[in-house]
DRENPA-3360 file (N, C-alpha, C; in nm, 2 decimals, always signed):
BEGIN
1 = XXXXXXXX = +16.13/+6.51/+16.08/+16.07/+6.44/+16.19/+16.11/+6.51/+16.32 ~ +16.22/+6.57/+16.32/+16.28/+6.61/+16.43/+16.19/+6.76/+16.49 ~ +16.18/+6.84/+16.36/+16.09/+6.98/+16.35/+15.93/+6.90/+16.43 ~ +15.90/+6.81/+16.35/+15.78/+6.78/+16.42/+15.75/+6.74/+16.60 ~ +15.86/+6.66/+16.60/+15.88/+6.62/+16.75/+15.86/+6.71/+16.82 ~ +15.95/+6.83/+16.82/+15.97/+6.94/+16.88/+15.81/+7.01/+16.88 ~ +15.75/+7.07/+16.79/+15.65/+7.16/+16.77/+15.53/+7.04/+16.86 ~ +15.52/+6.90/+16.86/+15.44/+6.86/+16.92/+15.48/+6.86/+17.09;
9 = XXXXXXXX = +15.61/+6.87/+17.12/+15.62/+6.85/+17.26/+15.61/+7.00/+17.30 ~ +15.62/+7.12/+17.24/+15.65/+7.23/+17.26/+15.45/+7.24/+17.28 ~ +15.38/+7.21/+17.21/+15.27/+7.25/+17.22/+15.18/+7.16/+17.39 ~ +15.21/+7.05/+17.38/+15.18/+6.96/+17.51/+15.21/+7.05/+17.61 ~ +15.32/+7.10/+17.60/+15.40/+7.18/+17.76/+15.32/+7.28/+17.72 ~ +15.27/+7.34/+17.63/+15.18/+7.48/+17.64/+15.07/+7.43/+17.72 ~ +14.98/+7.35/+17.68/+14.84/+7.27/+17.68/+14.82/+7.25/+17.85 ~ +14.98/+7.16/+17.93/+15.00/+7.16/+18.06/+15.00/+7.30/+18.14;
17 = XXXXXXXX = +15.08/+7.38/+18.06/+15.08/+7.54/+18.15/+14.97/+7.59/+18.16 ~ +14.83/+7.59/+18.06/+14.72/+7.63/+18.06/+14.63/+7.60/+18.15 ~ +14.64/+7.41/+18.16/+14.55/+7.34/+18.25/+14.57/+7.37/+18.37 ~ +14.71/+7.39/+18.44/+14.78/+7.44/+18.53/+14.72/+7.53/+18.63 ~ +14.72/+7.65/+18.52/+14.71/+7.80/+18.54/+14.52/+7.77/+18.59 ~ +14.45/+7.67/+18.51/+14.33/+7.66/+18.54/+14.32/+7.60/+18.74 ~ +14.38/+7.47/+18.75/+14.38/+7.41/+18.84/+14.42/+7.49/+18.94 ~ +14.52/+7.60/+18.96/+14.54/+7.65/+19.02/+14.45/+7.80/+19.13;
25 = XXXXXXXX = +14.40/+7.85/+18.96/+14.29/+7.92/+18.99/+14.14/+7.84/+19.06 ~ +14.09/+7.73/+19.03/+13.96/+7.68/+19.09/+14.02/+7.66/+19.22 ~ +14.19/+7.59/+19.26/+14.21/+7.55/+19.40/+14.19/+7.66/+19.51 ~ +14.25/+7.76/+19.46/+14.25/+7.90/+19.50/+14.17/+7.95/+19.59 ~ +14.06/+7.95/+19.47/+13.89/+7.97/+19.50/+13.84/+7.90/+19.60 ~ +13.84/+7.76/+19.58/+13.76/+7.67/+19.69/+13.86/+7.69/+19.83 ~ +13.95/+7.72/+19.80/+14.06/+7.74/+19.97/+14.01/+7.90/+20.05 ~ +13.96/+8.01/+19.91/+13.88/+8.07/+20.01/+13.73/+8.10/+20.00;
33 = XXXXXXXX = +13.69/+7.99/+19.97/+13.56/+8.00/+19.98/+13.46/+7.92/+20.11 ~ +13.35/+8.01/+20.20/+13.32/+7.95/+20.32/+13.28/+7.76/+20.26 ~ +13.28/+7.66/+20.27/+13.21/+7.55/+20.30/+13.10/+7.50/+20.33 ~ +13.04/+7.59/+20.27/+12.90/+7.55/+20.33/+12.82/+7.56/+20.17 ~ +12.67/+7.50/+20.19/+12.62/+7.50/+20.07/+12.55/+7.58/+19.98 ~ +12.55/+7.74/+20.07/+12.50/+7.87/+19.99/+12.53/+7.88/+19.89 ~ +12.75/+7.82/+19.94/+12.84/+7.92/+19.85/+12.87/+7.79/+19.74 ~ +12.75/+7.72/+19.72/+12.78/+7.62/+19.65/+12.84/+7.72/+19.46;
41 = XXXXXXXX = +12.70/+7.78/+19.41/+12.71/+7.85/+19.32/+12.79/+7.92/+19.30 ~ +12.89/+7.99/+19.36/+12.97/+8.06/+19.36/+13.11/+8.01/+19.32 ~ +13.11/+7.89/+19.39/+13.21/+7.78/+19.34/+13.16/+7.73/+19.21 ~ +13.12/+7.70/+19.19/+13.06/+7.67/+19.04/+13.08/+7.75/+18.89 ~ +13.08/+7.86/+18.94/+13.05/+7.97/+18.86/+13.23/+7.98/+18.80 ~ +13.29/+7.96/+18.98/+13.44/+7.99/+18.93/+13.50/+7.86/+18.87 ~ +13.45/+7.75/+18.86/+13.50/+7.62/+18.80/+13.45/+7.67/+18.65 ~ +13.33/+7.68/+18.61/+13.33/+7.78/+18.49/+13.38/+7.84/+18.37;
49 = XXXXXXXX = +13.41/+7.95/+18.48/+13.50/+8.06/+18.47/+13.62/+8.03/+18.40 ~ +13.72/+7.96/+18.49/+13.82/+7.93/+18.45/+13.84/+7.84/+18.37 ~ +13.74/+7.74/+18.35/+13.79/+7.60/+18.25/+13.73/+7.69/+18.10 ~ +13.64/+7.77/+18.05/+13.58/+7.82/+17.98/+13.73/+7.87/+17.96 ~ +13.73/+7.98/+18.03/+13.89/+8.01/+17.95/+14.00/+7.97/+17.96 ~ +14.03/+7.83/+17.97/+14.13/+7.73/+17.90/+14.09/+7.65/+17.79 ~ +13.97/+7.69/+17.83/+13.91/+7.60/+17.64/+13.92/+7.72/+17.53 ~ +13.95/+7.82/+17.57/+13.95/+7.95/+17.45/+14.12/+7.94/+17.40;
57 = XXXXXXXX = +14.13/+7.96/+17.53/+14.33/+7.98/+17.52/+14.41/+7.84/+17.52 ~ +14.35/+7.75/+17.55/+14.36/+7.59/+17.42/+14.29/+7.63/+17.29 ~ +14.20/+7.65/+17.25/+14.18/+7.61/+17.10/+14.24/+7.68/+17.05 ~ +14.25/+7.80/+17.07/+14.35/+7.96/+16.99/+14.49/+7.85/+16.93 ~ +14.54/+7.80/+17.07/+14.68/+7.74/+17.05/+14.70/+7.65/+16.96 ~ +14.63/+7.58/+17.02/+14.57/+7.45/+16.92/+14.53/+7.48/+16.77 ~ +14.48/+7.53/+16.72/+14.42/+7.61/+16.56/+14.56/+7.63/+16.53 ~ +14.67/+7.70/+16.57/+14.78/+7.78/+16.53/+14.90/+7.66/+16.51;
65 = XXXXXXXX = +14.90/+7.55/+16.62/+14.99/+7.45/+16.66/+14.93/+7.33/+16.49 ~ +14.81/+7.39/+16.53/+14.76/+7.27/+16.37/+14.80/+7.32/+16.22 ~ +14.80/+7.45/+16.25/+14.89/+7.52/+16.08/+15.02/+7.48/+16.06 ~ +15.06/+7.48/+16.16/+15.21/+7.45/+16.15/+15.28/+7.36/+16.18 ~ +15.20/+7.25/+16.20/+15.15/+7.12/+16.18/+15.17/+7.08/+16.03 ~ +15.06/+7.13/+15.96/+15.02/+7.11/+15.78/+15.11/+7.14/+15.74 ~ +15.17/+7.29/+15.74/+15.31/+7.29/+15.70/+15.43/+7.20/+15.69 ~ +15.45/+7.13/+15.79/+15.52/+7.07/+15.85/+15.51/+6.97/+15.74;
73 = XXXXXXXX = +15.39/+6.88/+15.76/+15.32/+6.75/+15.65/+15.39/+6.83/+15.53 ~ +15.35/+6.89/+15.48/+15.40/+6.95/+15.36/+15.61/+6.92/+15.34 ~ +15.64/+7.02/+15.43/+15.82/+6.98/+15.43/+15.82/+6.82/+15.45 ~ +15.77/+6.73/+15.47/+15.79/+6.62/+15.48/+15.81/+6.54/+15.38 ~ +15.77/+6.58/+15.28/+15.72/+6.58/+15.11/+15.87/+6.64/+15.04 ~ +15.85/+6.76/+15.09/+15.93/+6.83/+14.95/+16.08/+6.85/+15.01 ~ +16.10/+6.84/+15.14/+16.29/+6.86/+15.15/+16.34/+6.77/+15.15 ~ +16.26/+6.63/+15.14/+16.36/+6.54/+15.16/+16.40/+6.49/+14.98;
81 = XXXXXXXX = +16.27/+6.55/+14.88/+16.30/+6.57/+14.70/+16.42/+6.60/+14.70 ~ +16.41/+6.75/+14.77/+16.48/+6.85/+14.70/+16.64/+6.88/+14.77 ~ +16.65/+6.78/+14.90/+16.74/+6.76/+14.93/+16.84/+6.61/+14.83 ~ +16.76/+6.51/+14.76/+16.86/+6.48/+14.64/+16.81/+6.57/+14.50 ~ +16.79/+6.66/+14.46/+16.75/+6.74/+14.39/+16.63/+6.73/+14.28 ~ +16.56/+6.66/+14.34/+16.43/+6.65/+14.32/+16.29/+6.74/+14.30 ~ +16.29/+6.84/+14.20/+16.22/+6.93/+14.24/+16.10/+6.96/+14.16 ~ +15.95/+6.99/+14.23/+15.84/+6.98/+14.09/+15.77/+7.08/+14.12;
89 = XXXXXXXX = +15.68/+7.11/+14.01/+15.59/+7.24/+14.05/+15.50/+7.23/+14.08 ~ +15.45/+7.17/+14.22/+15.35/+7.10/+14.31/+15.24/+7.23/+14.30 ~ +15.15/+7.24/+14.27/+15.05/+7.32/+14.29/+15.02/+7.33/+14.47 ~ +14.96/+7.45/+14.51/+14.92/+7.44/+14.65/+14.82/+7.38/+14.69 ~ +14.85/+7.33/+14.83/+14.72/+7.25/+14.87/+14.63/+7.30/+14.89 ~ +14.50/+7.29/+14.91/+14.38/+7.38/+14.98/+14.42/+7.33/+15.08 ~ +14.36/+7.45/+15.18/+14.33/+7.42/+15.31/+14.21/+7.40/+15.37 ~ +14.16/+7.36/+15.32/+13.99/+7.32/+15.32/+14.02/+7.22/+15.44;
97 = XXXXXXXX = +14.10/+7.09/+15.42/+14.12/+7.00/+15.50/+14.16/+6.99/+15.66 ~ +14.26/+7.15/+15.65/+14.32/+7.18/+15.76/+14.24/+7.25/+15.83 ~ +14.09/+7.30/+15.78/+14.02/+7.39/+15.87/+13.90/+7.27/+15.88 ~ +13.91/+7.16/+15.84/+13.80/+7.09/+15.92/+13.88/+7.00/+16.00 ~ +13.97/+6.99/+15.98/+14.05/+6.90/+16.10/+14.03/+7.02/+16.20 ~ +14.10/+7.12/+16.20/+14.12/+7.26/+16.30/+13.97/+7.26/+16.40 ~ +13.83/+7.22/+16.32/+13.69/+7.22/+16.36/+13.71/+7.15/+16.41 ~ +13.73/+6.97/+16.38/+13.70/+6.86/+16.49/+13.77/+6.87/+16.59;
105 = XXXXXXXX = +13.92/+6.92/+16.61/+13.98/+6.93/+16.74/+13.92/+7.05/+16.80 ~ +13.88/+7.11/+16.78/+13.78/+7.24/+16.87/+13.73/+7.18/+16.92 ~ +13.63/+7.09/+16.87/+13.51/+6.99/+16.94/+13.54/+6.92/+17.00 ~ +13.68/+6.85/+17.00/+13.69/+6.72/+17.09/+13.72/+6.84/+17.25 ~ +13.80/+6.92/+17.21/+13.84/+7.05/+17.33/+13.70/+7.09/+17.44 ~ +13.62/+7.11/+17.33/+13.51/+7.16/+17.39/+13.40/+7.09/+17.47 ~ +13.47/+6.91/+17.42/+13.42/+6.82/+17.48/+13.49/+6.75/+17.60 ~ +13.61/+6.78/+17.60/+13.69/+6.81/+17.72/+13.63/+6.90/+17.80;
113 = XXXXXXXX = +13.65/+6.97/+17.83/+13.63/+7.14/+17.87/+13.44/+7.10/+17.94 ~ +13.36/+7.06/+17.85/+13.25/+7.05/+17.89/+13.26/+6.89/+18.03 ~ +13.32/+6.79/+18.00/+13.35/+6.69/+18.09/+13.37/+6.76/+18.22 ~ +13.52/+6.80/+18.20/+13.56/+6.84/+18.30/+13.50/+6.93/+18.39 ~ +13.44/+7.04/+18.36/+13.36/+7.10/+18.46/+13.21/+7.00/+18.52 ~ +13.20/+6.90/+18.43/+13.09/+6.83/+18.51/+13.16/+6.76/+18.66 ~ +13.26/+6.67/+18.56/+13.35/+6.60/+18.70/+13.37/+6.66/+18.83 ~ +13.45/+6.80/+18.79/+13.48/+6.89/+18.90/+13.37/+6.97/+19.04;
121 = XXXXXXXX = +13.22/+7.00/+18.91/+13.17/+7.04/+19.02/+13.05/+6.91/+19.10 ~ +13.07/+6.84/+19.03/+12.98/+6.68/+19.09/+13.08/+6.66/+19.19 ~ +13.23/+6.69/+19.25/+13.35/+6.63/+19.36/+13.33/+6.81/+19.43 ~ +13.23/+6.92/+19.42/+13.22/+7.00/+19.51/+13.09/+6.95/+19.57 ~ +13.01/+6.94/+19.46/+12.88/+6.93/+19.54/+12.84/+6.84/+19.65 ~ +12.91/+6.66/+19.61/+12.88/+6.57/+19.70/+13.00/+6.65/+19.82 ~ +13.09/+6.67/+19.76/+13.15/+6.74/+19.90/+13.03/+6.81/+20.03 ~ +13.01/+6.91/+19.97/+12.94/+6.96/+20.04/+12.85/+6.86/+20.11;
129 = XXXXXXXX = +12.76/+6.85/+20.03/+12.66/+6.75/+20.06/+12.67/+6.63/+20.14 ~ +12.80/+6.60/+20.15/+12.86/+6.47/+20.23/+12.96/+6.55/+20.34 ~ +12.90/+6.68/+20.39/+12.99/+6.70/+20.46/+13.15/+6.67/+20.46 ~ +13.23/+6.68/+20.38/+13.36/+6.64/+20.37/+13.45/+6.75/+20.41 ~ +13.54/+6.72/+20.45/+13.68/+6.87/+20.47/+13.72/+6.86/+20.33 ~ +13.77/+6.99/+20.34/+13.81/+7.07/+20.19/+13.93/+7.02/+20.18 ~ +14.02/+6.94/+20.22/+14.09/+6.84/+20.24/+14.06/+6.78/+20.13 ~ +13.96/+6.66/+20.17/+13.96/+6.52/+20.10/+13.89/+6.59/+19.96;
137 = XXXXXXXX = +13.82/+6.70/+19.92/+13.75/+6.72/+19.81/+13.89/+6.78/+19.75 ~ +13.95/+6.87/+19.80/+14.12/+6.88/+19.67/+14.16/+6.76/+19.64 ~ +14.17/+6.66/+19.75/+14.27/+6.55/+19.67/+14.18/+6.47/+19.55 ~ +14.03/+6.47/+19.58/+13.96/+6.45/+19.47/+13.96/+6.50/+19.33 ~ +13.98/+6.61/+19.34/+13.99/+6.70/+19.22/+14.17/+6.71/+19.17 ~ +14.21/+6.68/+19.27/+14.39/+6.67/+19.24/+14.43/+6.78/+19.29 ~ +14.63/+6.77/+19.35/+14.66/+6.87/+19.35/+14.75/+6.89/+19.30 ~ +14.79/+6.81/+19.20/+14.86/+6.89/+19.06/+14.81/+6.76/+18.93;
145 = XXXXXXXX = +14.89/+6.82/+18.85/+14.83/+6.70/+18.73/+14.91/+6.59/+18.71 ~ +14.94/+6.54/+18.79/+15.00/+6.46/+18.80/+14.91/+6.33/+18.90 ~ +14.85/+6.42/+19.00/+14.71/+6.33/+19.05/+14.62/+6.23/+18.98 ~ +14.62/+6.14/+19.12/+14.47/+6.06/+19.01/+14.39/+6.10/+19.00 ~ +14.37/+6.22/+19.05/+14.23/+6.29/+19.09/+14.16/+6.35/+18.89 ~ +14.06/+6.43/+18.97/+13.97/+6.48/+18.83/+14.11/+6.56/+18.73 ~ +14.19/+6.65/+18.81/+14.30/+6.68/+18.70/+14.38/+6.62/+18.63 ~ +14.42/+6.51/+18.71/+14.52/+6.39/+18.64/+14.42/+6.35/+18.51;
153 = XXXXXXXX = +14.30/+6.31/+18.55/+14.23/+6.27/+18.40/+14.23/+6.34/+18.29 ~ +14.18/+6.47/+18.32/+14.17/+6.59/+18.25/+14.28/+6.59/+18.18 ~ +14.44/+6.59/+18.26/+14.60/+6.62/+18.16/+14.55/+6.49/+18.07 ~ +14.56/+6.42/+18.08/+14.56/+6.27/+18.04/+14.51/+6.31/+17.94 ~ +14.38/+6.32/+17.89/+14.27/+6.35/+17.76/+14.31/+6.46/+17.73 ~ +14.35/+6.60/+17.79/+14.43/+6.68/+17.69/+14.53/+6.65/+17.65 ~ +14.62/+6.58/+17.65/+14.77/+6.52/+17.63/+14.72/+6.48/+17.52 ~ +14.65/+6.33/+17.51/+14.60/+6.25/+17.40/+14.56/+6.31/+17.26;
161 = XXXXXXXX = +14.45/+6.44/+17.33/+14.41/+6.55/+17.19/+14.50/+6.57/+17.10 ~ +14.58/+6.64/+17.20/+14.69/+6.71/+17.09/+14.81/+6.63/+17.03 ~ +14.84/+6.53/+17.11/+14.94/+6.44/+17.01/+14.87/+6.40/+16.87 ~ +14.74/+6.33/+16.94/+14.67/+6.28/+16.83/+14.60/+6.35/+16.70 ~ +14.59/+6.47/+16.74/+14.52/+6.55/+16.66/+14.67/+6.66/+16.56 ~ +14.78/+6.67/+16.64/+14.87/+6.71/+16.61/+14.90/+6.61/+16.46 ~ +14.93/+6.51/+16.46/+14.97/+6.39/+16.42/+14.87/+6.33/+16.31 ~ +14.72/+6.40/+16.35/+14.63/+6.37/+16.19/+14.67/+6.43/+16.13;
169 = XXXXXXXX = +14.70/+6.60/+16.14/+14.69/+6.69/+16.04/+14.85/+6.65/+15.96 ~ +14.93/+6.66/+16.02/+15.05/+6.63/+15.95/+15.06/+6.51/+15.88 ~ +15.01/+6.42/+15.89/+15.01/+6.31/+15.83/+14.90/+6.31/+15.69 ~ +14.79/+6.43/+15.72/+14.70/+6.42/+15.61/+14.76/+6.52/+15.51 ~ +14.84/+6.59/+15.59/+14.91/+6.72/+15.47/+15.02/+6.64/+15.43 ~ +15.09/+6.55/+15.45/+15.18/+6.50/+15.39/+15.13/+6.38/+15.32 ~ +15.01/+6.33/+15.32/+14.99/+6.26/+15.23/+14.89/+6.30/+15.13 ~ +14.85/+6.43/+15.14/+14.79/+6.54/+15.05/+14.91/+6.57/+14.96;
177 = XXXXXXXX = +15.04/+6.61/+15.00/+15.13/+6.65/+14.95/+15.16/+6.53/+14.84 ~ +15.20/+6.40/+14.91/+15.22/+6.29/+14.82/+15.13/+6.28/+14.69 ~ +15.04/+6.26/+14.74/+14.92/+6.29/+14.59/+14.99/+6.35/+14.49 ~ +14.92/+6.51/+14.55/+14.99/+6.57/+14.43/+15.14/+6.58/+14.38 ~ +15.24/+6.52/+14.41/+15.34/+6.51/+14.37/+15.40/+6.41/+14.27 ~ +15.32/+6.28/+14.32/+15.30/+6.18/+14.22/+15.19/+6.15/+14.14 ~ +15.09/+6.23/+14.11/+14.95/+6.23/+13.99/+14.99/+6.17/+13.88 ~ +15.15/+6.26/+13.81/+15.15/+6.25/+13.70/+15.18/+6.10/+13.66;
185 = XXXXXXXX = +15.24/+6.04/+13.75/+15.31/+5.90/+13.74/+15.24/+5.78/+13.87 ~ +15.17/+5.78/+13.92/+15.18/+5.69/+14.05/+15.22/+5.56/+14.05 ~ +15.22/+5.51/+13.92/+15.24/+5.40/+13.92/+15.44/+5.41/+13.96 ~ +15.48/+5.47/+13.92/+15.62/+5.48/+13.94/+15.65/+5.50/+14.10 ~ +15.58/+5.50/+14.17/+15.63/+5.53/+14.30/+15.60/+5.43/+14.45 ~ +15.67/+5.38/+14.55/+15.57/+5.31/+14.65/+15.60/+5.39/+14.76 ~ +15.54/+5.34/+14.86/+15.55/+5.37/+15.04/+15.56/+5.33/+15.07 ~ +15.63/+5.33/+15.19/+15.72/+5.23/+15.31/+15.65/+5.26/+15.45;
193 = XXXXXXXX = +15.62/+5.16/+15.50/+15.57/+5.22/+15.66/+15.68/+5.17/+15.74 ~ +15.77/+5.31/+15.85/+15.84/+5.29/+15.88/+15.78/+5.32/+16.08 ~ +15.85/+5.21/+16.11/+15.83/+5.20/+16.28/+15.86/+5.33/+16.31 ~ +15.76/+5.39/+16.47/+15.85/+5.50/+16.54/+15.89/+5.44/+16.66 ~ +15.90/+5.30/+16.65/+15.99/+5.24/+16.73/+15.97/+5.29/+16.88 ~ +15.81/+5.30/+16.93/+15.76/+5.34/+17.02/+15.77/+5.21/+17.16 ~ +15.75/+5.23/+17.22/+15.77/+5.14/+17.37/+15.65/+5.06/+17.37 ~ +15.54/+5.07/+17.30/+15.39/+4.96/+17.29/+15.35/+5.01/+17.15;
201 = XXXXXXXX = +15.38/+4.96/+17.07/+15.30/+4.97/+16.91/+15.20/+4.87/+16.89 ~ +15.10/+4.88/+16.83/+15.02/+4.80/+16.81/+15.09/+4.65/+16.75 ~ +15.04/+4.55/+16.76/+15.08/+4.47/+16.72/+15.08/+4.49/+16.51 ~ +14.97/+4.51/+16.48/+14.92/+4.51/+16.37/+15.03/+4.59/+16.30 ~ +15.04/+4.69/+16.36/+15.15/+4.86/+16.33/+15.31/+4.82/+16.31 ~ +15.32/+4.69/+16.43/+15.44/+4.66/+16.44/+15.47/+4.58/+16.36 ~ +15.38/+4.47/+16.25/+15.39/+4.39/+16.13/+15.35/+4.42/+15.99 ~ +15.37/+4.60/+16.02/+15.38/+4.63/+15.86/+15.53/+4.73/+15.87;
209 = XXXXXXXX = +15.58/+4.73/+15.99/+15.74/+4.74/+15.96/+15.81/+4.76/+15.84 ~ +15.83/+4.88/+15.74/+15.91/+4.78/+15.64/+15.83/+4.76/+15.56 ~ +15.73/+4.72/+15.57/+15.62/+4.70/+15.44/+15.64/+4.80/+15.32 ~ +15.64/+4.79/+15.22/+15.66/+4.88/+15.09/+15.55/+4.83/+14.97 ~ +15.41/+4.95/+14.98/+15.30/+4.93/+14.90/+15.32/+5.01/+14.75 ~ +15.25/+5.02/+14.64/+15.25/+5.11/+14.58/+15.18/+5.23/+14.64 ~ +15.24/+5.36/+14.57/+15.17/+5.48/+14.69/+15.04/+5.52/+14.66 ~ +14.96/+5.44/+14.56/+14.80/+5.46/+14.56/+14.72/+5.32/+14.61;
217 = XXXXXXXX = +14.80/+5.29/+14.71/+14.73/+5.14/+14.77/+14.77/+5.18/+14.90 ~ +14.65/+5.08/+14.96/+14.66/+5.10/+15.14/+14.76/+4.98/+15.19 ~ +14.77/+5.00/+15.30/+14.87/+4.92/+15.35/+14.81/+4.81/+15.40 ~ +14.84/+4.70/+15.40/+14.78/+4.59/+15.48/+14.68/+4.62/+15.59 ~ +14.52/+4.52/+15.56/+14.41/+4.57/+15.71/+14.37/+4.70/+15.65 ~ +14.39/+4.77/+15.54/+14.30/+4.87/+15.50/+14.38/+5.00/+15.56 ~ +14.47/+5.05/+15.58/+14.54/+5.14/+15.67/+14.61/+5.24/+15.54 ~ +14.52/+5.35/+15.47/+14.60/+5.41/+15.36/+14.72/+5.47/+15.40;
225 = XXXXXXXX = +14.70/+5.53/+15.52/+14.81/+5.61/+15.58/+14.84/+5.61/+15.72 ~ +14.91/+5.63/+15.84/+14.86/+5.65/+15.94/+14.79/+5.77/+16.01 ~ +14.67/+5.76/+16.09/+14.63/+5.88/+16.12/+14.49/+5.94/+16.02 ~ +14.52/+5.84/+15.91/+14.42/+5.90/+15.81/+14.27/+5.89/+15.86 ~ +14.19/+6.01/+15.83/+14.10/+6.02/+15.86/+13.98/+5.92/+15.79 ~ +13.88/+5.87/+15.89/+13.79/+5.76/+15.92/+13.88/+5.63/+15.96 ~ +14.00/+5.62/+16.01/+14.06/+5.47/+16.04/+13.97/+5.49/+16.23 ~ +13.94/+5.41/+16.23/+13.88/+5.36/+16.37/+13.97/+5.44/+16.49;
233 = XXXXXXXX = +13.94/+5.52/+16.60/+13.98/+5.50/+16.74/+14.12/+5.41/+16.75 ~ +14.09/+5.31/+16.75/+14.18/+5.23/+16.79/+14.29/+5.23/+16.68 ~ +14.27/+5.25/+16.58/+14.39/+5.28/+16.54/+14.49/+5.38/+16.46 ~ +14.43/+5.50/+16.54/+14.48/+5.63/+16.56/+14.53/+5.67/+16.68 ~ +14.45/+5.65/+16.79/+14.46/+5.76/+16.90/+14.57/+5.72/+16.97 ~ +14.68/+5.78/+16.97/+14.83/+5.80/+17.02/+14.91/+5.69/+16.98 ~ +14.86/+5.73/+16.80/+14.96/+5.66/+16.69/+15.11/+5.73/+16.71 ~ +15.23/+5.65/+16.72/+15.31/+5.73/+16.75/+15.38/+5.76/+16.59;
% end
């Protein structure tokens, strides 16, 4: 759990350095670009520019941060056997699963990526158009990510992605792993859902605490796993 923690906060701080490097470059641009509405397209082109290639150099990251992810799901399974010496000849998983999970977070990215340059250049254009100082259209768009502005949103939904998307795959490879570990016997085995003892858990999340099912049964409310793929929005997205 600890390996995992890490690889997910290690990847977040990448995800921020990226958006960063983005925010930095469009501020850049519009600080030297005339104000007027010629140079509207020009601005445009560089909002673009650069969020296009933070959606490249996120998903690269992201694809790689999700392998080793699955991996991860996987040790979750087998060292904690083979640490009381527990050991079986698990066949390998496909990774069939990991490369369509790896697809839908591309998509959610690219649906990011595609937002955000709408936001951004709809806070140049009324700029312009509303005559504003280049003033009040930065603080619109933010001036770091930490703003409420269009960037602050932006960190916000990239942050969410990757926890959340971090957090399916590992959970589906470790409950891929479960499967095949217990086939031969299932009936001999259960599962325990244990709190991550987060600062707002769902309520629902927070009353199966402790719960211990057999491990080919869902948990209370239909919940086979957490994170598992088709459980609703609501009760996935920054499952901790």
């Amino acid at each position: 759990m600890d390996k995992v923690e890490k690889l997910q906060e290690k990847e977040v701080a990448r995800v921020m350095g990226l958006l960063e490097t983005a925010r930095k470059e469009i501020a850049s641009r519009v600080a030297v670009t005339e104000w007027d509405a010629y140079k509207l397209p020009q601005l445009t082109d560089a909002v673009d520019d650069a969020m296009v290639t933070f959606q490249k150099r996120y998903g690269g990251a992201q694809t790689d941060a999700l392998a080793n992810m699955y991996q991860a799901g996987i040790d979750a399974v087998d060292w904690p056997l083979a640490a009381v010496g527990i050991k079986y000849a698990t066949p390998e998983l496909s990774t069939t699963a990991l490369e369509i999970l790896q697809g839908f977070s591309a998509d959610l990215i690219q649906g990011l990526t595609r937002d955000a340059i709408k936001k951004i250049n709809a806070e140049l254009t009324l700029g312009i158009l509303g005559d504003k100082p280049m003033s009040e259209i930065m603080k619109a768009i933010g001036r770091s990510l930490d703003d409420p502005g269009v960037f602050g949103t932006i960190a916000s939904r990239a942050e969410t992605i990757t926890r959340t998307e971090m957090a399916r795959v590992h959970s589906a490879a470790r409950e891929a792993r479960n499967q095949k570990t217990v086939q031969a016997s299932p009936d001999a085995w259960m599962k325990k859902w244990i709190s991550s003892a987060s600062a707002h858990p769902r309520d629902n999340h927070a009353a199966l605490n402790g719960v211990s099912v057999p491990v080919n049964q869902d948990f209370p409310g239909g919940i086979p796993y957490p994170h598992a793929p088709g459980l609703p929005a609501s009760e996935s997205i920054n499952c901790g």
